[in-house]
C-alpha positions as CSV (number, residue, x, y, z in Angstrom):
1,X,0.1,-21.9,21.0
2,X,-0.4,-18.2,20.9
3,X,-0.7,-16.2,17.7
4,X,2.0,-14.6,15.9
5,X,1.9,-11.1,16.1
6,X,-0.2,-9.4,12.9
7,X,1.8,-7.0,10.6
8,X,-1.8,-5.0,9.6
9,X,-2.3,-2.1,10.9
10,X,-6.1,-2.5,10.4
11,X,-8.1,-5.0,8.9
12,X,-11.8,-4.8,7.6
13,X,-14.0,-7.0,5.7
14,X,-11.7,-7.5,2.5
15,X,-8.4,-6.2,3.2
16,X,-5.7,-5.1,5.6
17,X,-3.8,-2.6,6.0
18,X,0.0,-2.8,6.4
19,X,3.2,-0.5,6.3
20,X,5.4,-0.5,3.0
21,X,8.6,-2.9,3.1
22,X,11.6,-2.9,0.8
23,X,10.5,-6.8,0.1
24,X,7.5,-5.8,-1.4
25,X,9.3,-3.9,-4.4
26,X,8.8,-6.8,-7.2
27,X,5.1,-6.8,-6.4
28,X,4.6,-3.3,-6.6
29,X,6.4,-2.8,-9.4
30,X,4.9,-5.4,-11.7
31,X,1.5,-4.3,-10.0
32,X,2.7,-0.4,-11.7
33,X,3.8,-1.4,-15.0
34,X,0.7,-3.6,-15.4
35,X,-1.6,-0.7,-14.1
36,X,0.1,2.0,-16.2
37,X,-3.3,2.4,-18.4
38,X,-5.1,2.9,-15.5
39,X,-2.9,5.3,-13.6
40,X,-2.0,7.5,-16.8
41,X,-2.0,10.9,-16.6
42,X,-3.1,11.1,-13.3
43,X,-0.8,9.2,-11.2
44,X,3.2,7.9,-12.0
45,X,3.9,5.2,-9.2
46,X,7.7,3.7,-9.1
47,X,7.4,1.2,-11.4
48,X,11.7,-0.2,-11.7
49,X,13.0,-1.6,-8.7
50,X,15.4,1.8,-7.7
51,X,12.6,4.1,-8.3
52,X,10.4,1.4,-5.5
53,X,13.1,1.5,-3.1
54,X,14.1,5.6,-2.9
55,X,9.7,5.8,-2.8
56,X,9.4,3.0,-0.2
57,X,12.5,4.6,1.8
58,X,10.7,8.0,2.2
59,X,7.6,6.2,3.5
60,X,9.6,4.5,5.8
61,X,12.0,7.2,7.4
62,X,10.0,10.4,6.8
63,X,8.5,11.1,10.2
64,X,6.1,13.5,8.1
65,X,4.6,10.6,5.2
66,X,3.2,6.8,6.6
67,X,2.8,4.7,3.7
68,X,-0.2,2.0,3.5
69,X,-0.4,-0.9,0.8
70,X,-4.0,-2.0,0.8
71,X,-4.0,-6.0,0.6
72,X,-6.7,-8.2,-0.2
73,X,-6.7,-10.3,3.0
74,X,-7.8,-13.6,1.0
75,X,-4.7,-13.4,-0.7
76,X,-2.6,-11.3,0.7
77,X,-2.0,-9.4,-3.0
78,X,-1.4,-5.9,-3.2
79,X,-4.7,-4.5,-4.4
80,X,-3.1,-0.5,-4.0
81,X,-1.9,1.4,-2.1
82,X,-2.5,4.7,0.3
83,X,-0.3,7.7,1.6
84,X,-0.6,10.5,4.3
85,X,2.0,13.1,3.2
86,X,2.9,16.6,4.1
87,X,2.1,15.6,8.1
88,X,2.2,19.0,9.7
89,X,2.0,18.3,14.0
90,X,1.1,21.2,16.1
91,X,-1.8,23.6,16.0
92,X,-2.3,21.8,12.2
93,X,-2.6,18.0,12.9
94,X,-3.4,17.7,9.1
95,X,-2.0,15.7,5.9
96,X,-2.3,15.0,2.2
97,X,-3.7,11.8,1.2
98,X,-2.5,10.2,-2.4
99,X,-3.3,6.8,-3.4
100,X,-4.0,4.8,-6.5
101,X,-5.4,1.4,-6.9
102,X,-3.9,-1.4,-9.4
103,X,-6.1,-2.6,-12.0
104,X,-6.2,-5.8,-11.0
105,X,-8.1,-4.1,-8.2
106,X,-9.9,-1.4,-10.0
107,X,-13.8,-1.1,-9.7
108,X,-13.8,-4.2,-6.5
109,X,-14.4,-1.4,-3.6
110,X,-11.1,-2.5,-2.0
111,X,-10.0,1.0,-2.4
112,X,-12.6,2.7,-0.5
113,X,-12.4,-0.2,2.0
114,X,-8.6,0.8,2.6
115,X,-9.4,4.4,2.4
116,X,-11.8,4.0,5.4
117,X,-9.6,2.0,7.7
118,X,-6.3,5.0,6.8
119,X,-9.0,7.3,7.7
120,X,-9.6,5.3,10.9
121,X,-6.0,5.1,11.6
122,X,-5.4,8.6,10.6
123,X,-7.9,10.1,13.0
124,X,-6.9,7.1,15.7
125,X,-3.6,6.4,16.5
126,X,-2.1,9.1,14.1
127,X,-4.1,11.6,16.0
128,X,-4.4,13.9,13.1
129,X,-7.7,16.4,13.0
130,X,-8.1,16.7,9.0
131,X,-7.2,15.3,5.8
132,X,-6.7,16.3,2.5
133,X,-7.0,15.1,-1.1
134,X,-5.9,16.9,-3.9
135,X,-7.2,15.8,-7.3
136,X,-7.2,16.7,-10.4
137,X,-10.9,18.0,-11.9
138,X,-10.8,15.2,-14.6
139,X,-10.0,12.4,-12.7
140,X,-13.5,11.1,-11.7
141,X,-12.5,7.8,-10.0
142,X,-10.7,9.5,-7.5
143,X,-12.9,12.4,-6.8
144,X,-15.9,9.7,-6.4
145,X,-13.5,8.3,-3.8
146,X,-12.9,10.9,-2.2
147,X,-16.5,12.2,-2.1
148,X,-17.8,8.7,-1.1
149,X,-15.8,8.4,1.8
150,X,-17.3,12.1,3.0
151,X,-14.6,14.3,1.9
152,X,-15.8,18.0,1.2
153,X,-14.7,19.9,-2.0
154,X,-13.6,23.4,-0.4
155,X,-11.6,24.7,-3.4
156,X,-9.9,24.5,-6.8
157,X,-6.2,25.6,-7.0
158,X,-4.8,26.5,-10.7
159,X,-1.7,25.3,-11.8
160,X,-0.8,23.9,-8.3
161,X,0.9,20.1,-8.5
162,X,3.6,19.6,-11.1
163,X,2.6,16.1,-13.0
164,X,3.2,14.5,-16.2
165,X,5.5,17.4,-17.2
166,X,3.2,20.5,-16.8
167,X,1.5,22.7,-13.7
168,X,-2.1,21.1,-13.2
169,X,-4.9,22.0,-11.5
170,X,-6.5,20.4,-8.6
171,X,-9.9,20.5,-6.5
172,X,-8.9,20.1,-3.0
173,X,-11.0,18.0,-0.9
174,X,-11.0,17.9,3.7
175,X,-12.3,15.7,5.7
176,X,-12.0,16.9,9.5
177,X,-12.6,14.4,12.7
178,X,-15.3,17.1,13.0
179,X,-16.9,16.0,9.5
180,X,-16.5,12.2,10.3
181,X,-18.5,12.2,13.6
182,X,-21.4,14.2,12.4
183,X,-21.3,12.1,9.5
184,X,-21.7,9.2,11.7
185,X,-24.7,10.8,14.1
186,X,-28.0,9.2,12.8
187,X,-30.5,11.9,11.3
């Protein structure tokens, strides 16, 4: 009896990637509200069921954002979840990661196990040539993501992203296809 088809996108070791669905609201949102301590100030995810759906529904139809929940393949739980925003096409191929984990999650790796495989993807089938990530300076679990998974800090932009009710400033990190190949070559 063959298979049924897989809704990951990609899998690795402990988890899978797969797109956001509007079924998957009740999980995510008790996944936010329980990760609020975690996520404050750096990061505000949807946490009431019409704040999920208008989020999930601009991952979905936006041809310029593809939305990722990162689930722990044992169980199938949301562990976090991973966006490429701001797709520009043409002689740009680029777009802005943002992710946060739940803290359920936090501190297991699963992050920079989905973060690897959205890379993969990214530089695959999305056939983008570079990344970004921009981060605020104090938020040292997300710059050691993104420096772990071979990002490069190439600036710091005052006042740039509008969170938590003020103008904050951000280091902004690449990663090009360039980067992740010589990366790769053995020294």
């Amino acid at each position: 009896m063959p298979h049924p088809p897989s809704r990951h996108l990609a899998e690795g070791p402990r988890v899978a990637l797969r797109p956001f669905t509007l079924d998957d609201g009740p999980e995510f949102t008790a996944r936010a509200r329980e990760s609020k301590d975690l996520h404050r100030p750096w990061l505000f995810p949807p946490d009431s069921d019409e704040a999920y759906a208008d989020y999930a529904g601009r991952l979905i139809e936006d041809p310029a954002r593809v939305g990722f929940l990162v689930c722990e393949k044992d169980s199938g739980a949301i562990a976090g979840f991973i966006n490429i925003n701001n797709i520009v096409r043409g002689g740009f191929q680029c777009g802005a990661l943002g992710y946060g984990a739940f803290a359920h999650a936090a501190g297991r790796g699963l992050m920079r196990e989905g973060l690897e495989l959205v890379i993969g993807y990214a530089f695959g089938p999305l056939g983008l040539h570079r990344l970004e990530i921009n981060v605020q300076p104090g938020n040292a679990a997300s710059i050691a993501l993104a420096r772990g998974a071979g990002f490069r800090l190439e600036g710091f932009s005052p006042n740039m992203i509008y969170v938590d009710g003020a103008w904050r400033d951000h280091e902004r990190w690449a990663l090009t296809t360039e980067m992740r190949t010589e990366a790769a070559q053995p020294r």
